[in-house]
C-alpha positions as CSV (number, residue, x, y, z in Angstrom):
1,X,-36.7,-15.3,56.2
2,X,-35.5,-11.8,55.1
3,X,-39.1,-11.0,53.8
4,X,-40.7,-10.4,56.6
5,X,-38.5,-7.1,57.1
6,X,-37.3,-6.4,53.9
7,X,-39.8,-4.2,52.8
8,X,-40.3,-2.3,55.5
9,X,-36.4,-1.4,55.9
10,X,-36.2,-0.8,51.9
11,X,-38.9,2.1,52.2
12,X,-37.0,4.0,54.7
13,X,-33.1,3.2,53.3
14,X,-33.1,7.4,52.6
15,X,-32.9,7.8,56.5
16,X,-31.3,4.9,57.1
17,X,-28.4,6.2,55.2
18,X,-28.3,9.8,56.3
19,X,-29.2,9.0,60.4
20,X,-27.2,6.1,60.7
21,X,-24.2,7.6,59.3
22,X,-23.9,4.7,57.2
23,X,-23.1,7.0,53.5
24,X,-19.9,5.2,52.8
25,X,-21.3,2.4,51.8
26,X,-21.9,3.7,48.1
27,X,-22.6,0.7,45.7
28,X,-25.2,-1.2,47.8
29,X,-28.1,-0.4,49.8
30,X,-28.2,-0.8,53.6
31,X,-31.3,-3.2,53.3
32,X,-29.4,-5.4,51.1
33,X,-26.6,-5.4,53.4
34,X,-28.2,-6.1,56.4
35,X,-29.7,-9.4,54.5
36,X,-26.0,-10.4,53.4
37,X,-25.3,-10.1,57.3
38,X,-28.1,-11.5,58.3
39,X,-27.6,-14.6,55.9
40,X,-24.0,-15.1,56.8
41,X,-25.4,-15.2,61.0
42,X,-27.2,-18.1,59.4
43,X,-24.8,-19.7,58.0
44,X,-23.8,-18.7,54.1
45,X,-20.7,-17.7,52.6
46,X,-19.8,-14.2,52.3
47,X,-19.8,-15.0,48.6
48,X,-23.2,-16.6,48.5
49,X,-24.6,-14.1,51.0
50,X,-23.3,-11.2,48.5
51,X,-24.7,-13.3,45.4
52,X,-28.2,-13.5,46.7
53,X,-28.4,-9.9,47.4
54,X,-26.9,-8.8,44.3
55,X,-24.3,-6.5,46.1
56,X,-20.2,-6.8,46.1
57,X,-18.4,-8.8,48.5
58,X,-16.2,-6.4,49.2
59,X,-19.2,-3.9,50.7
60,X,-20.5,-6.9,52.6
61,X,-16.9,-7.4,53.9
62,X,-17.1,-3.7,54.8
63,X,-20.1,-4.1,56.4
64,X,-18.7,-6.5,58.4
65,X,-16.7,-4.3,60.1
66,X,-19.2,-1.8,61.2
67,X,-20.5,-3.2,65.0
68,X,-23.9,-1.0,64.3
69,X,-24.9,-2.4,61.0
70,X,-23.5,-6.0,62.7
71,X,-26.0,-5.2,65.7
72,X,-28.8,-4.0,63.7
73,X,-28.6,-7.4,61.5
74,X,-28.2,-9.4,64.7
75,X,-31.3,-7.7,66.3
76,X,-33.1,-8.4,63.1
77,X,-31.8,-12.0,63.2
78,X,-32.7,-12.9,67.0
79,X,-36.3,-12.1,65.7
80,X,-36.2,-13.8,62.5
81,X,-35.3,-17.1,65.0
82,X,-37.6,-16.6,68.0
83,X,-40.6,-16.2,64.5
84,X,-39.1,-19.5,63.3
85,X,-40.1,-21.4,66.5
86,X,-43.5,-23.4,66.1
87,X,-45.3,-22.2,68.9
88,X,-48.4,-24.0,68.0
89,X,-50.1,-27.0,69.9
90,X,-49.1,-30.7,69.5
91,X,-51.4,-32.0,68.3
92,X,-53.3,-35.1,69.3
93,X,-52.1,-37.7,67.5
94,X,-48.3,-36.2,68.4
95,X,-49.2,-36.2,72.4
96,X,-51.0,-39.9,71.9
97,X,-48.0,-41.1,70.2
98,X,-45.3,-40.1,72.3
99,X,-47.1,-40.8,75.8
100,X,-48.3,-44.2,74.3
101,X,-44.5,-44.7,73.8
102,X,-43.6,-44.0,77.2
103,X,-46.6,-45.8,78.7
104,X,-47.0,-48.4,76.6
105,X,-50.5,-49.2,75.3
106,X,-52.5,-52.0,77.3
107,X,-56.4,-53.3,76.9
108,X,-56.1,-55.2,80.1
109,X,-54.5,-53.5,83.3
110,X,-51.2,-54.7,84.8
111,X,-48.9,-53.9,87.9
112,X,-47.0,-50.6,87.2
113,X,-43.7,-51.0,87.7
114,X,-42.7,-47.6,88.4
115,X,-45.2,-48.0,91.3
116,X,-43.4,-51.4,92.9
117,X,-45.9,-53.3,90.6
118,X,-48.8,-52.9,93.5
119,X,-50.7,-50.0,91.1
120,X,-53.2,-51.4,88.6
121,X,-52.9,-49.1,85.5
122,X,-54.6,-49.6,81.8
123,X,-54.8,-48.2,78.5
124,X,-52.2,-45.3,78.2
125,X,-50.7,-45.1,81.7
126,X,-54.5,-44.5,83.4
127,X,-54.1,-45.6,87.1
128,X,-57.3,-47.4,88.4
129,X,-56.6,-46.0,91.8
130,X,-57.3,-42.5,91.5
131,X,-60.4,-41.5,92.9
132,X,-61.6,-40.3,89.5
133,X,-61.0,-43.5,87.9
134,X,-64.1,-45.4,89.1
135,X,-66.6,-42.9,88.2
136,X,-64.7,-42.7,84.4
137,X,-64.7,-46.0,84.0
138,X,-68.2,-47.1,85.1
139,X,-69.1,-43.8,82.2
140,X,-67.4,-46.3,79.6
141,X,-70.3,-49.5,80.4
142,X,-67.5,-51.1,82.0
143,X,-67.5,-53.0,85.3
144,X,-64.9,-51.3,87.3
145,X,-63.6,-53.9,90.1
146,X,-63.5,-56.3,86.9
147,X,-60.9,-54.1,84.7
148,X,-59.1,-53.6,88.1
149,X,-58.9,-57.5,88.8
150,X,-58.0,-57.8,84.7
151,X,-61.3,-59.7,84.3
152,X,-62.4,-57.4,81.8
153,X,-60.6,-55.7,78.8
154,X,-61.0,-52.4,77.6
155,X,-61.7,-51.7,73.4
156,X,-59.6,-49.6,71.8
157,X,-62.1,-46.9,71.3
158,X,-62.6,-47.2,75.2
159,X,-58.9,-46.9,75.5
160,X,-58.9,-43.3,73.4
161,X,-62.0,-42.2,75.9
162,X,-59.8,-42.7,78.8
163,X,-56.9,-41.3,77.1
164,X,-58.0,-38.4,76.3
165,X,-59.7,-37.6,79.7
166,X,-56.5,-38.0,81.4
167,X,-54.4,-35.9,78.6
168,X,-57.0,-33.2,79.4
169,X,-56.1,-33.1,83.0
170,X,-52.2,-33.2,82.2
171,X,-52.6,-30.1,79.4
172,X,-54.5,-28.3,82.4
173,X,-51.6,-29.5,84.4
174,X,-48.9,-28.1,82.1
175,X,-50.4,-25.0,81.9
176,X,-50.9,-24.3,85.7
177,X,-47.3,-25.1,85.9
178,X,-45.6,-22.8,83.7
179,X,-46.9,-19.2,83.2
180,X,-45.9,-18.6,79.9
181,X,-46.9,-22.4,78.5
182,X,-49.0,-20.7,75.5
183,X,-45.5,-19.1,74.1
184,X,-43.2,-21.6,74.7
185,X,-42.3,-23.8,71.2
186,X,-44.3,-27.0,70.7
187,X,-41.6,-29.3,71.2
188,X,-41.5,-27.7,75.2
189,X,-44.6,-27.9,75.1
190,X,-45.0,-31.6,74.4
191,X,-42.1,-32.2,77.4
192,X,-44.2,-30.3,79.9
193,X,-47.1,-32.2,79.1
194,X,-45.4,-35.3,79.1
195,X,-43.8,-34.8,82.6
196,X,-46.8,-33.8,83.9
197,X,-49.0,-36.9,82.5
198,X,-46.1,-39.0,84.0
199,X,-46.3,-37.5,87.4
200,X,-48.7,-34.9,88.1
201,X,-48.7,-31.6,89.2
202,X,-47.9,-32.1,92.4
203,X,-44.5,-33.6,91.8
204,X,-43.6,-31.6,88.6
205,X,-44.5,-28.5,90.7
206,X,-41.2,-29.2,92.5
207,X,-39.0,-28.4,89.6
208,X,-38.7,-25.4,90.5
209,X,-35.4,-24.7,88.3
210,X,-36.5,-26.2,85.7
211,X,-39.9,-24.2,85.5
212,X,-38.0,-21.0,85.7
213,X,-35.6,-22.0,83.2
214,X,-38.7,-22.2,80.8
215,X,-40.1,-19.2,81.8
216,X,-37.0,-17.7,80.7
217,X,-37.9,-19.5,77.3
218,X,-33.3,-20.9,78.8
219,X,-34.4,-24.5,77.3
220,X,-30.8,-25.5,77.4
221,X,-30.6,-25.1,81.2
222,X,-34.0,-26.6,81.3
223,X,-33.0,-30.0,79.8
224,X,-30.2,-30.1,82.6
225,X,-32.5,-29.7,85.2
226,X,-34.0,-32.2,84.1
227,X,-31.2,-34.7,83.4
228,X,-30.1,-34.2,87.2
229,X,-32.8,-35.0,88.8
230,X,-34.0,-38.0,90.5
231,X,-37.1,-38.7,88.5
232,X,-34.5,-38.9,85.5
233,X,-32.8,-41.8,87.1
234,X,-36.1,-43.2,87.5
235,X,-37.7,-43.4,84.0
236,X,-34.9,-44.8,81.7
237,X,-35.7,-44.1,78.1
238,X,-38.5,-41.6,78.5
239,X,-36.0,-39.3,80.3
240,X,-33.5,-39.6,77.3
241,X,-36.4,-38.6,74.9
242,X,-37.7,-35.8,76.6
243,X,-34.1,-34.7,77.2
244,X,-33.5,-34.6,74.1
245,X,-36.6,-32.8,72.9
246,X,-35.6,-29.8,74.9
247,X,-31.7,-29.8,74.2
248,X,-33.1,-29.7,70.4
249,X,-35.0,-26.3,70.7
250,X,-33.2,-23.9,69.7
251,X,-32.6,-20.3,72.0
252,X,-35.0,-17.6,71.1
């Protein structure tokens, strides 16, 4: 963690020492101290933290003690955090796996429940109702009205085709919906995409609390939008997950 800065701060300690009125501090350099603090915000020992940068505990103990050197560390530390989020993409195989989890995974449709068991769904939670369904399926070699009426099973490789043109329209989904989507950590990321596979833009767009929570990268108050709401109540385990998912990223 400290290498990303240390450098940089060690080449300029001469005016660091002189402009920040920070001469007192005799037997150790100001970049060295600032990576005790900075370590210690993370959670060493003062000993430890003083061990791996080779200065005295007792300077580090002074240092301590002086709120601009503590504010300069904690500035240096907020960044060193918000760099440690992953703010890449899940990947395919992560999104498949988690909304196949949720879904469930099914080569011949059934009633969805979450619909009053009156909407015929297959594969990964693809509902054979949507206007776009027909045309996707009839794509695949398949006889439409014959997966609807369960008279005809989908392959697995069929089951990906459809899966993936759906995920495609919830990413698209997810990113309409939050402005900032590209930043936010891939564990948000994953959540958006989930809620938005799960119920569409439409209804996701009315979290409105919850969408500016996450654009305030606030993923804490985020998660409790979530968890009082009504589709919460509504989707048992999923909820839980995706809950938890968010509670877990940590504050940039």
């Amino acid at each position: 963690m400290l290498d990303t800065w240390y450098d940089r701060f060690a080449a300029s300690e001469d005016r660091l020492q002189k402009d920040a009125g920070w001469q007192e501090f005799k037997n150790a350099t100001i970049t060295a101290l600032l990576g005790g603090l900075i370590l210690i915000m993370a959670g060493s020992s003062l000993q430890n933290a003083a061990q791996k940068m080779n200065i005295g505990e007792d300077d580090l103990a002074k240092a301590m003690q002086d709120p601009q050197l503590v504010e300069q560390a904690r500035a240096i530390h907020r960044k060193e955090q918000a760099a440690a989020l992953d703010r890449s993409m899940p990947s395919y195989d992560e999104l498949k796996s988690t909304l196949a989890k949720h879904e469930g995974e099914f080569q011949v449709a059934y009633p969805d429940p979450l619909h009053g068991w009156k909407v015929p769904t297959i594969g990964i939670g693809h509902n054979l109702t949507k206007p776009t369904s027909k045309p996707l399926i009839d794509s695949l070699g398949l006889d439409y009205e014959k997966v609807k009426a369960k008279q005809q099973s989908i392959s697995p490789q069929q089951l990906n085709a459809i899966f993936k043109s759906d995920l495609a329209v919830a990413t698209n989904d997810a990113k309409s919906f939050v402005k900032n989507f590209n930043s936010l950590p891939k564990d948000a990321k994953l959540v958006v995409i989930d809620m938005a596979f799960n119920m569409g833009l439409e209804k996701l767009s009315g979290f409105q609390k919850f969408k500016t929570a996450l654009e305030n990268e606030d993923f804490k108050t985020a998660a409790k939008e979530m968890a009082t709401s009504k589709w919460y109540g509504q989707i048992g385990d999923r909820g839980r997950d995706l809950v938890a998912l968010m509670q877990a990223i940590p504050a940039s």
